[in-house]
C-alpha positions, 0 to 999 in steps of 0.5 A: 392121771400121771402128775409131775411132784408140783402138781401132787403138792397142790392136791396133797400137800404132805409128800411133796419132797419125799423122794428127795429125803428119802433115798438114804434109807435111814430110819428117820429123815427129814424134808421140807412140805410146801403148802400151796395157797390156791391149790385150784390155780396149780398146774404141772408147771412149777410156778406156785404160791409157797405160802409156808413151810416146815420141816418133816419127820419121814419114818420108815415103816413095814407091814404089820409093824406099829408105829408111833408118832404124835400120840397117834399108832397105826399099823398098816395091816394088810395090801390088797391088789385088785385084778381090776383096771380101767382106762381113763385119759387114755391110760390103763389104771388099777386099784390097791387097798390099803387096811390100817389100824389106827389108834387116836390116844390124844385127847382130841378127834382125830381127822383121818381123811384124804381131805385133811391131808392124812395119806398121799401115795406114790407109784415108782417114785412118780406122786399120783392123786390116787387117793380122793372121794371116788376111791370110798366108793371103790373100797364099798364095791370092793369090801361091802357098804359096811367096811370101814373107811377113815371118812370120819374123824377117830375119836379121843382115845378110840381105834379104828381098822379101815380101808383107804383105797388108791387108784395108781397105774396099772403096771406100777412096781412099786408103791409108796404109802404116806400117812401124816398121823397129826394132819388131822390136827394141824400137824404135818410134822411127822410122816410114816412111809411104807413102800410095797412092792407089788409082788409081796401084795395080797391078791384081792378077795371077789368084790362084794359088787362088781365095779 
């Protein structure tokens, strides 16, 4: 599970340099995202494919603030920590959940998925490919077959408040959120930060379904 900054390129390809431009702790910083060809052929080792590149925008966010970007606003309602771990590849695994206000005020649908590169996630400094396709069934189990997830594109000029579901190592103290507002459109320009640390997270409700 646990994966060197390479590897997390390949399989989320907004964060990769965060940690380098983030450290100053100014509103707004800017690094570089590399964008990897053949995400398939990458591994821990750093010899990959750079195909492109482009400078990015890192603002900083709190909690139950909104922010702005791109013609997209968001807000980063609310953190929920499970009490549920799981063992996988030998190392002990735990679940957060992240709910999100996202407002589309462009004129375009708006793809909010992992898939479209909107989110990427870090534990204690270290980039996790936490965020994918099993974490939705994990927000099911936990919020109800009926919880909002960002599956599905926003459209024009339409809000949505819904989960994202990440699964991280168990004894993580610190989380960093990610979220690329413009991904959806092409756009990787300008990333919104959030770092929580794991006590002012909220105790998760009982799961609707045990998982």
């Amino acid at each position: 599970m646990k994966q060197t900054y390479w590897k997390f390129v390949g399989l989320c390809t907004g964060a990769m340099l965060l940690l380098s431009c983030a450290a100053c702790g100014s509103k707004t910083e800017k690094g570089t995202v590399r964008i990897v060809e053949d995400k398939s052929a990458v591994t821990s080792s750093p010899a990959l494919q750079e195909v492109d590149s482009q400078e990015v925008n890192f603002q900083t966010a709190e909690v139950g603030k909104e922010v702005e970007a791109k013609g997209v606003s968001a807000t980063l309602d609310k953190v929920y920590l499970s009490d549920h771990t799981f063992t996988e590849d030998e190392q002990e695994l735990g679940l957060v959940f992240f709910q999100l206000t996202i407002h589309n005020n462009t004129d375009q649908d708006l793809a909010t998925s992992f898939l479209s590169n909107s989110f990427a996630i870090l534990a204690d400094g270290e980039g996790y490919p936490g965020i994918d396709i099993r974490s939705n069934r994990f927000v099911m189990l936990q919020f109800g077959e009926d919880a909002e997830s960002f599956n599905d594109p926003i459209p024009a000029g339409e809000s949505r408040q819904g989960y994202v579901g990440a699964e991280l190592p168990a004894d993580f103290s610190t989380v960093t959120f990610l979220y690329f507002p413009a991904a959806g459109l092409t756009d990787q320009s300008q990333c919104f930060t959030f770092d929580i640390a794991r006590e002012d997270m909220e105790a998760a409700p009982e799961p609707v379904t045990k998982f």
